[in-house]
C-alpha positions as CSV (number, residue, x, y, z in Angstrom):
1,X,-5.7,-74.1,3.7
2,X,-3.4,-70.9,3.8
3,X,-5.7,-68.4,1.9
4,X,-6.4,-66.3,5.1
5,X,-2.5,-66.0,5.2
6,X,-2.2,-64.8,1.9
7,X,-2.1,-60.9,1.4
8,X,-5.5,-59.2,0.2
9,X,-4.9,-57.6,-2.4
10,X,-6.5,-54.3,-3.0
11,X,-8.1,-53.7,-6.3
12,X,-6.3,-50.3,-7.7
13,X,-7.3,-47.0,-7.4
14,X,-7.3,-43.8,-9.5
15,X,-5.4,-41.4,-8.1
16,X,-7.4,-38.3,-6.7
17,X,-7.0,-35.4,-8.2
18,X,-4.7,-32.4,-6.4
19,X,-6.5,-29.4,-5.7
20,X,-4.2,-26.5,-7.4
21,X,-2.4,-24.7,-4.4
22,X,-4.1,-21.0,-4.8
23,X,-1.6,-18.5,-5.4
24,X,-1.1,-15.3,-3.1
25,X,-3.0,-13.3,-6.0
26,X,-5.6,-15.4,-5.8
27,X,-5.9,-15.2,-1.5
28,X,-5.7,-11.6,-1.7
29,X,-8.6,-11.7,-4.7
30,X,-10.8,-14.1,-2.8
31,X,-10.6,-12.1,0.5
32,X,-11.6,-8.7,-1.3
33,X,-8.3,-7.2,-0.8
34,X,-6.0,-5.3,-3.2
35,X,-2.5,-6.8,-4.8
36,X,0.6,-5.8,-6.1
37,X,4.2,-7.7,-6.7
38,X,7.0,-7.1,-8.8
39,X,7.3,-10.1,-10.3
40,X,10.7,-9.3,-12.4
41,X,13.7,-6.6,-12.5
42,X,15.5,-6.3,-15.5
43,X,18.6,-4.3,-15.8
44,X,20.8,-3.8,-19.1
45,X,24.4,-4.9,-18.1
46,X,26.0,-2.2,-20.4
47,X,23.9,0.6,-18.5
48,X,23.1,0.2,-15.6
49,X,20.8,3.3,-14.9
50,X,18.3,1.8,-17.8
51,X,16.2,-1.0,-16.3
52,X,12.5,-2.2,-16.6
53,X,10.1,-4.3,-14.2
54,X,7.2,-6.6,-14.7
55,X,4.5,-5.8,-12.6
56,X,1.5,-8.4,-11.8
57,X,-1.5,-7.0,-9.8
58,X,-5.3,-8.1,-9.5
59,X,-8.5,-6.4,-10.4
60,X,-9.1,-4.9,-6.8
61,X,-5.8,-2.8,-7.1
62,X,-6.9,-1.4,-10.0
63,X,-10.1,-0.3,-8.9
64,X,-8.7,1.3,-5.8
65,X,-6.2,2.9,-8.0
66,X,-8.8,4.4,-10.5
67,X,-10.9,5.3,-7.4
68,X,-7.5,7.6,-6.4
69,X,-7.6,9.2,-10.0
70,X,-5.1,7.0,-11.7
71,X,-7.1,6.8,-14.5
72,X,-6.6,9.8,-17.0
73,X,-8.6,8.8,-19.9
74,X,-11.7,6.9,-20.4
75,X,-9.5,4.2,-22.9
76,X,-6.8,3.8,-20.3
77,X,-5.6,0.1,-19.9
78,X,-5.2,-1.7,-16.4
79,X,-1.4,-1.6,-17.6
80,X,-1.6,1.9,-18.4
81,X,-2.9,2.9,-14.9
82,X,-0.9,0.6,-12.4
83,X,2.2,1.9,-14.5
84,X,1.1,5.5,-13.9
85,X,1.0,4.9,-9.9
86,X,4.4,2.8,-10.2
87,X,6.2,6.2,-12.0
88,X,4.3,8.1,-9.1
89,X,5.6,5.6,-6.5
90,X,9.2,6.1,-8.1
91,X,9.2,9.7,-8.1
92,X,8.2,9.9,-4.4
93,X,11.2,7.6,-3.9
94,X,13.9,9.7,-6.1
95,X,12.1,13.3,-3.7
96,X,12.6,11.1,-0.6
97,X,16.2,11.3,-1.6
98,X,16.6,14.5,-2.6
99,X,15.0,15.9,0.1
100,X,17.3,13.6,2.7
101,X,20.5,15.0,0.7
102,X,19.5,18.8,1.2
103,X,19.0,18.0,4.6
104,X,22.7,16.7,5.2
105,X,23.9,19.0,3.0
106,X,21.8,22.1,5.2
107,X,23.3,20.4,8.2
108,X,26.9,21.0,7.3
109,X,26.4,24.4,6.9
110,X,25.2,24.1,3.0
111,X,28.6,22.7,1.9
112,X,28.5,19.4,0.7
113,X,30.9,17.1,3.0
114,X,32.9,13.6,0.7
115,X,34.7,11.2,2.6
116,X,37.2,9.0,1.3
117,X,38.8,6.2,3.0
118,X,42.7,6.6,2.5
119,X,43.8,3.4,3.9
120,X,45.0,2.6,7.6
121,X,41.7,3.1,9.2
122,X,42.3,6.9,7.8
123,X,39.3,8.6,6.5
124,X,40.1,12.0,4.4
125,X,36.9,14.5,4.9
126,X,36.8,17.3,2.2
């Protein structure tokens, strides 16, 4: 008498699949454009100037980069050129410097100008 009361019960389902999110690499892949991230930074704790970092890049880059001459030698790896333009990259950076620091330095009249904060809001300038 109460069977149209009674909760319908559906018969189960498989779960659907989940489409894999796509990764930025793989955006950047689909859409024809280059990519580059540093995916890690390592630095050794007991010196601190020695370090190392883990590139990941997709084939696009690397062809742009080989069409800019990064690649020196027919056998040359995709590691071996994306690490080339990353030292090229990192020597711009350490010029950039150098070339801001002779500038300051020219500024001052070519001496070289150190502060050094004494205490009291007192800066000593030699």
């Amino acid at each position: 008498m109460f069977d149209w009361f009674k909760k319908k019960r559906k018969a189960p389902t498989e779960p659907k699949p989940r489409k894999a999110e796509k990764s930025e690499k793989d955006l950047y892949t689909e859409r024809g454009e280059p990519w580059v991230q540093v995916l890690r930074i390592d630095v050794d704790p007991n010196n601190l100037h020695q370090g190392a970092f883990e590139l990941d890049w997709n084939e696009i880059f690397v062809a742009r980069l080989v069409k800019a001459g990064y690649m020196m030698k027919k056998d040359d790896t995709d590691a071996d050129i994306v690490d080339r333009w990353f030292q090229n990259v990192c020597r711009h950076v350490v010029m950039e410097t150098w070339e801001q620091e002779q500038a300051i330095a020219k500024s001052y009249g070519g001496q070289y100008v150190r502060e050094r904060d004494i205490g009291d809001g007192r800066r000593e300038v030699s």
